[in-house]
MIZALUM-845096 format. One record per residue (C-alpha): residue number from 1; residue in three letters; x, y, z. Coordinates in nm, 2 decimals. Layout:
BEGIN
NUM,ala,X,Y,Z
...
END
This chain:
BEGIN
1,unk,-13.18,-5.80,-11.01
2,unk,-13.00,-5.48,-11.12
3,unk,-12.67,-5.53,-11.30
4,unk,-12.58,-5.15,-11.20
5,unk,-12.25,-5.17,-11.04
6,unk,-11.94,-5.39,-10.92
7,unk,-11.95,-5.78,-11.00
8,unk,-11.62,-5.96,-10.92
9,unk,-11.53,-6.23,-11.14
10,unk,-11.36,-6.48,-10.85
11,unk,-11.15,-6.74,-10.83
12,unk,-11.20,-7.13,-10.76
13,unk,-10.98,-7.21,-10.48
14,unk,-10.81,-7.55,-10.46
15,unk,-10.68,-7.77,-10.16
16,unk,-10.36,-7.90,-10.24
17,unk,-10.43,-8.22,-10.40
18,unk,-10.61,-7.97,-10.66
19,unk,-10.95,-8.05,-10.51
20,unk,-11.22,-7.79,-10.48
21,unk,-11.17,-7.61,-10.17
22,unk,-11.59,-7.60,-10.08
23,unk,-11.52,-7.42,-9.74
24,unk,-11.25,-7.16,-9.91
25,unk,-11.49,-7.03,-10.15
26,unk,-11.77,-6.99,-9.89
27,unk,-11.51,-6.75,-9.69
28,unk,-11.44,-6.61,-10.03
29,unk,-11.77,-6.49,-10.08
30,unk,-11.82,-6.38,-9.72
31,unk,-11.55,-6.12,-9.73
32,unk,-11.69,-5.98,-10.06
33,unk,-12.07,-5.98,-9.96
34,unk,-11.99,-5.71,-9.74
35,unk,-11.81,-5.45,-9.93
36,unk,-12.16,-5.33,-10.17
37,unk,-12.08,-5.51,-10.46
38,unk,-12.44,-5.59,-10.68
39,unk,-12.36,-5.97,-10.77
40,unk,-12.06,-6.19,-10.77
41,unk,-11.94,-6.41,-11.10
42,unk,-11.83,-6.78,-11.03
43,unk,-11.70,-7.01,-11.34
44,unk,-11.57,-6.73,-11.53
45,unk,-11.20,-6.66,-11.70
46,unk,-11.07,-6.59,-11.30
47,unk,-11.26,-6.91,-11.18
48,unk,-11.02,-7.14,-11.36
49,unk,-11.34,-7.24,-11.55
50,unk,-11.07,-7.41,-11.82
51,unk,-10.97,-7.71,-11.59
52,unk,-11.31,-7.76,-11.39
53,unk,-11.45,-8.10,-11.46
54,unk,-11.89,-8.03,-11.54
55,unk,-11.93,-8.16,-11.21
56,unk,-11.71,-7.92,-11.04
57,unk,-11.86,-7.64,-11.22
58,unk,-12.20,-7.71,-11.12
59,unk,-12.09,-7.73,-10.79
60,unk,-11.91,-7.44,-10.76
61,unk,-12.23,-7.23,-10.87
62,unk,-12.44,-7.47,-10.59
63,unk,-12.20,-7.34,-10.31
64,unk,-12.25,-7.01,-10.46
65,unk,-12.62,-6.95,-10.47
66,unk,-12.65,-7.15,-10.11
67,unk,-12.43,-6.90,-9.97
68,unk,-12.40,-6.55,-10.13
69,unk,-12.59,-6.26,-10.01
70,unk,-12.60,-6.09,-10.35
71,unk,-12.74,-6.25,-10.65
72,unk,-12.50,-6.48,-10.89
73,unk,-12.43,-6.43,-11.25
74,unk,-12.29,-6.81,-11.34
75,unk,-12.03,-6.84,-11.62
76,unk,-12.19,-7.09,-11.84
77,unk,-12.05,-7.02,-12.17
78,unk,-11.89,-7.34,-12.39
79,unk,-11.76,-7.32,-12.76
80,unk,-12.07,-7.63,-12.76
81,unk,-12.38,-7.52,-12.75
82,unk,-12.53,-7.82,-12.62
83,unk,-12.31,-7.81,-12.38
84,unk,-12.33,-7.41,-12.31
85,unk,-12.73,-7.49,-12.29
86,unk,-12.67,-7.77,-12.02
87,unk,-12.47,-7.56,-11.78
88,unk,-12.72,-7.27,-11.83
89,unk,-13.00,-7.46,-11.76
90,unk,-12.84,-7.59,-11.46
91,unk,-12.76,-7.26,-11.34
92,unk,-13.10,-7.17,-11.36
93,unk,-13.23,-7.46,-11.20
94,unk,-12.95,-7.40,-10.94
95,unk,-13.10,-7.00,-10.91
96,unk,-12.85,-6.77,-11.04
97,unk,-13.00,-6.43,-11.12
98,unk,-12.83,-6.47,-11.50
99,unk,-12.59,-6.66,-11.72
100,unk,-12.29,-6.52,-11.88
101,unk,-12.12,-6.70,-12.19
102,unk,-11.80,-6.64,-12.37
103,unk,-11.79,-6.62,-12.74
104,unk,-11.75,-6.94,-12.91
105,unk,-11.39,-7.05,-12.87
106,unk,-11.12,-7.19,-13.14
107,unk,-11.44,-7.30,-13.33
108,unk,-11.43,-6.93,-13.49
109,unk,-11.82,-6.94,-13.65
110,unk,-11.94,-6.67,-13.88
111,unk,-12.21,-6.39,-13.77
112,unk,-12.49,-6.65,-13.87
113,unk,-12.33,-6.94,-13.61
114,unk,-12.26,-6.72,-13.37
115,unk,-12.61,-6.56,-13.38
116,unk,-12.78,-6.89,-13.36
117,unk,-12.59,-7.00,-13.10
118,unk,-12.70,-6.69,-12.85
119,unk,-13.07,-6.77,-12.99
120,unk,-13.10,-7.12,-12.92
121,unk,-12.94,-7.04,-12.58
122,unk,-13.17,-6.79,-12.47
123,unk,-13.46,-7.00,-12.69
124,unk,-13.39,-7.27,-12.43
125,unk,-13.27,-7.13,-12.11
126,unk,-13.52,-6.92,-11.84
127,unk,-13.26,-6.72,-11.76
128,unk,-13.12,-6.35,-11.85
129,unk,-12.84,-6.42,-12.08
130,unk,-12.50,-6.15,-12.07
131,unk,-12.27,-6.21,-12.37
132,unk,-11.90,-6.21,-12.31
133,unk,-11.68,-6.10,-12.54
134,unk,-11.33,-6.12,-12.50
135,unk,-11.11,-6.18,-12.84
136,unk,-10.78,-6.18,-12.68
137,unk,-10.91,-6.53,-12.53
138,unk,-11.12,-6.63,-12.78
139,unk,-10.99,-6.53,-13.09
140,unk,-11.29,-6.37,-13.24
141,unk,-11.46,-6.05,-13.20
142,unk,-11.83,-6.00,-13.17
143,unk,-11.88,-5.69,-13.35
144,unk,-12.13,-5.46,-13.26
145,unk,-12.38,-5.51,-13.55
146,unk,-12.43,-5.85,-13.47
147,unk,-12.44,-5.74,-13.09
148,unk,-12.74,-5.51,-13.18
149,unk,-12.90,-5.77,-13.36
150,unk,-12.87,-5.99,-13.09
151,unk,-12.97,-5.74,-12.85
152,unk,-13.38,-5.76,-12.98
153,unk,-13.35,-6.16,-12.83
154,unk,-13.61,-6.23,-12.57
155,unk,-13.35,-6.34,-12.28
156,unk,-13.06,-6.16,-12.42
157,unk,-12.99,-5.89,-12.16
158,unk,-12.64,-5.69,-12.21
159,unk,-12.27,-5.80,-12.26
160,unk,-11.95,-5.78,-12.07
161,unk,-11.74,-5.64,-12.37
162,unk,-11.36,-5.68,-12.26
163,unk,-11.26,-5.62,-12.65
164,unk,-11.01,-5.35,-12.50
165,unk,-11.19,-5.07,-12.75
166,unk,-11.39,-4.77,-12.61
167,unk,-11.48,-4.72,-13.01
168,unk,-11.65,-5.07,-13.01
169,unk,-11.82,-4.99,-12.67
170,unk,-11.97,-4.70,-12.78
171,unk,-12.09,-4.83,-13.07
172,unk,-12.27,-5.10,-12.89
173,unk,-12.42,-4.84,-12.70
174,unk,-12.49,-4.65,-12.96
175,unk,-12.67,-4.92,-13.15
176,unk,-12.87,-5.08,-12.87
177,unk,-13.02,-4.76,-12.73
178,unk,-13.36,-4.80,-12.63
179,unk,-13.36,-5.18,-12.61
180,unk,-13.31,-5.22,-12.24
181,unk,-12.97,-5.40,-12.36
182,unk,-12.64,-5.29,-12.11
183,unk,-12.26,-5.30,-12.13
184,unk,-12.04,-5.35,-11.81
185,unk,-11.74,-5.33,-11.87
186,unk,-11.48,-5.63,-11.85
187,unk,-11.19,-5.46,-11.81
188,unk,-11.08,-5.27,-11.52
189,unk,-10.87,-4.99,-11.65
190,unk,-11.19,-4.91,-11.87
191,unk,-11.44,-4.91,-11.63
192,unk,-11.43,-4.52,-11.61
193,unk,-11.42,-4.45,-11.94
194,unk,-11.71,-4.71,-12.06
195,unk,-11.90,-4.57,-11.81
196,unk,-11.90,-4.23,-11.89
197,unk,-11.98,-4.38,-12.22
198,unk,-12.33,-4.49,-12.06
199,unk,-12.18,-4.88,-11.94
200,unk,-12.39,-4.95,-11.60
201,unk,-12.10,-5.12,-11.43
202,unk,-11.82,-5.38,-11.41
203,unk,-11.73,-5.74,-11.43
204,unk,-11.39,-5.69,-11.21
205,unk,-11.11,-5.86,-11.16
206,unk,-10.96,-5.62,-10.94
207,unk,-11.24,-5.60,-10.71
208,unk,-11.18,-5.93,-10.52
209,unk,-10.88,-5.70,-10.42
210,unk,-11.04,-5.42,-10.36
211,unk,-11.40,-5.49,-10.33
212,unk,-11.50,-5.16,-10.16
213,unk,-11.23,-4.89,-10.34
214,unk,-11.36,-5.03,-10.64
215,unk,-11.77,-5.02,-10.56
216,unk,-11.70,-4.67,-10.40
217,unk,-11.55,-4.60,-10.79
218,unk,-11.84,-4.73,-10.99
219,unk,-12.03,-4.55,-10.75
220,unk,-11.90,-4.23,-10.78
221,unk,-11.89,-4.25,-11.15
222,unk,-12.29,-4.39,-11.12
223,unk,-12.39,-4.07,-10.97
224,unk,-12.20,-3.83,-11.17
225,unk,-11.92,-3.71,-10.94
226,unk,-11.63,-3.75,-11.21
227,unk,-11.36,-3.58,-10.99
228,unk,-11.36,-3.82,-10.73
229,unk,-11.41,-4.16,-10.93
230,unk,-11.14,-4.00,-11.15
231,unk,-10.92,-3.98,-10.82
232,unk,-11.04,-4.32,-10.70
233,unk,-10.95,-4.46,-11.07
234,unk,-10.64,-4.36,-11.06
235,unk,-10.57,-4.45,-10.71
236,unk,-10.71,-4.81,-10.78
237,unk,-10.45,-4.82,-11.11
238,unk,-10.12,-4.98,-11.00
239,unk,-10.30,-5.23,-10.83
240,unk,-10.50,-5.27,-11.14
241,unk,-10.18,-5.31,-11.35
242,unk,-10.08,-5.53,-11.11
243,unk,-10.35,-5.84,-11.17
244,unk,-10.26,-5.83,-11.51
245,unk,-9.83,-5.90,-11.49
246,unk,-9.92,-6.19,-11.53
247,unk,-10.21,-6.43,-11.71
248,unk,-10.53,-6.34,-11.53
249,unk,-10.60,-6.53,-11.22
250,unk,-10.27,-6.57,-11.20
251,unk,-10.19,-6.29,-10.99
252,unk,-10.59,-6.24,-10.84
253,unk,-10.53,-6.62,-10.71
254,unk,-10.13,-6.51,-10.55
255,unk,-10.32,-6.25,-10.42
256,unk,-10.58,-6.41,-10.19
257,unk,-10.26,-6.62,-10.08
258,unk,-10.10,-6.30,-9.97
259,unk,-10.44,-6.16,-9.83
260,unk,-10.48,-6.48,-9.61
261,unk,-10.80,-6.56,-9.84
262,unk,-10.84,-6.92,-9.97
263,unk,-10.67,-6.94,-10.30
264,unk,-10.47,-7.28,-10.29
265,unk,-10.27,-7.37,-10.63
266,unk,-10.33,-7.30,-11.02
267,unk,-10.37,-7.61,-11.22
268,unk,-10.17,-7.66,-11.49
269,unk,-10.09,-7.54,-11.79
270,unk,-10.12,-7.23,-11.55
271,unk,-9.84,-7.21,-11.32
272,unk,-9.72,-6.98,-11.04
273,unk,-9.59,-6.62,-11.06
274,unk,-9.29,-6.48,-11.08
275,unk,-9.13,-6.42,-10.77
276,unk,-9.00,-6.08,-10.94
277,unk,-9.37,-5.99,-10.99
278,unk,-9.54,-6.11,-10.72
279,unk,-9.31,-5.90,-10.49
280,unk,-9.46,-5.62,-10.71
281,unk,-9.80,-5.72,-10.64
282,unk,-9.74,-5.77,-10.24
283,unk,-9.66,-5.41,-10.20
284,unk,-9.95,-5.23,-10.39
285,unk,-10.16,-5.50,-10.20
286,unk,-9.94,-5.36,-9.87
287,unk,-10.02,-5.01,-10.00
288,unk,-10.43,-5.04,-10.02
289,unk,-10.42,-5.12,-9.67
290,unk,-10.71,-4.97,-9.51
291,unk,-10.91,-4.85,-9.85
292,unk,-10.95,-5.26,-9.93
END
C-alpha cells in the first residue's frame, strides 16, 4: 500500500456496559471510507488500546480488515516484546497492510534495548513495521540516530514521529534519505510543516472529524499548492485545538457522540469532558458543517 496521505487514528466505541460496540465501529469505518483517506489506524492512543483486554484488541483489528475499504495499519505496539510480537503477528495473520508500535513504555531501555526490540519485531513479523514515537506518553524519545539506524531493518518501513519537534523531524529525514524510510506526521497542527519538510502524510486525530477537510489538506500540500493547504490548515486549526482540551480521545470520542457516530463511554481512569469544553468543541464541530 502507499502510506502517502490521511490515516485516522479512531476510536473503539463501547456499549454501555463497556462492551465492544462491533456494529458501532463498522459504521465508524463506513463514514470514513468515503472521504479519500489512504488507510485507517485501529488499537492506537485514540482506540483506547490501554483498557482493551488481547482479545478485544484482536478483534477490533478482525472487524477492521473484514470491513474497511482502505488498507489497516493495526496498533500493535507493547512495552513487551513478546507480547508486541504476538499482536503483530496476529495482525498479519488477520491482514493488515502494516503494524505500528509505540516506543517501549515506563520500561525506559537504552538505544541498544530499544533497537533490539524493533529488530526482533521486524525479525519475526511479515509485516511492514511503522515506529511510533510519542514521549509525552511514553516517557522516552527515540532520537533520530537510532531511528536511522533502525531505518536499514528489513521490515522497518517509516515512523509516526509525534515528538512535537520539526528539528527532530527533519533530522530523521535528513538522516534516512535514500532508504525508502517515511515520516507522517502524528500530530495534527504539524502536519503542514513536517510535510513541507518531505513527511508523506498523517496519522490524524482530527480527521475522524474532518475526514475530507483534512485529506483535501494533505492533498494540497502533496501536490505543492502551499496557499491553499496553508488556508485549509488554518481553517482546520480551532477544531484541531479543540481534540486536544482535553486528554486525547477524550474529546475525538465526545465528538462522534455529538456527530451521532458510535462512540459510547470512556473507561476509566479516562473520564468524560468538561461540560465547559465540550461546549467549545460542539460549536467548531457546528462550524465545519458542510466542509466535514
Amino acid at each position: 500500500m502507499s502510506f502517502e496521505g490521511v490515516l485516522p487514528a479512531i476510536i473503539t466505541p463501547f456499549k454501555e456496559d463497556y462492551s465492544l460496540d462491533e456494529e458501532g465501529l463498522r459504521r465508524n469505518i463506513e463514514f470514513l471510507d468515503e472521504s479519500g483517506i489512504v488507510g485507517i489506524v485501529p488499537c492506537g492512543t485514540t482506540g483506547e488500546s490501554a483498557t482493551l483486554t488481547h482479545e478485544e484488541h484482536k478483534r477490533v483489528i478482525e472487524i477492521a480488515v473484514d470491513c474497511s475499504k482502505v488498507p489497516v495499519i493495526a496498533g500493535t505496539g507493547s512495552n513487551n516484546t513478546a507480547e508486541a510480537i504476538e499482536l503483530t503477528k496476529h495482525a498479519a495473520d488477520t491482514g493488515a497492510a502494516a503494524a505500528l508500535l509505540i516506543t517501549p513504555y515506563y520500561n525506559k531501555p537504552n538505544d541498544r534495548g530499544m533497537f533490539e526490540h524493533y529488530r526482533l519485531i521486524a525479525e519475526k513479523c511479515d509485516i511492514p513495521i511503522i515506529i511510533y514515537n510519542i514521549p509525552k506518553r511514553t516517557g522516552i524519545d527515540l532520537k533520530p540516530e537510532l531511528m536511522a539506524r533502525l531505518a536499514r531493518v528489513k521490515n522497518i518501513a517509516g515512523v509516526k514521529e509525534a515528538s512535537g519537534s520539526l528539528s527532530q523531524a527533519s533530522q530523521i529525514i535528513e538522516l534516512t534519505r535514500g532508504t525508502g524510510f517515511f515520516i507522517l506526521s502524528g500530530d495534527d497542527d504539524l502536519t503542514l510543516p513536517i510535510m513541507s519538510l518531505g513527511g508523506i502524510g498523517v496519522v490524524s486525530v482530527v480527521a475522524n472529524v474532518a475526514p475530507r477537510k483534512t485529506v483535501e489538506m494533505v492533498s494540497a500540500m502533496a501536490s505543492g499548492d502551499l496557499t491553499k493547504a496553508r488556508r485549509l490548515h488554518y481553517e482546520l486549526a480551532p477544531l484541531v485545538r479543540s481534540m486536544f482540551l482535553e486528554t486525547n480521545p477524550i474529546p475525538v470520542k465526545t465528538a462522534y457522540r455529538i456527530m451521532g457516530l458510535a462512540a459510547g463511554p470512556l473507561r476509566l481512569p479516562l473520564a468524560s469532558m468538561a461540560p465547559e469544553k465540550e461546549k467549545v468543541l460542539k460549536d467548531w464541530i457546528d462550524k465545519l458543517g458542510e466542509f466535514r
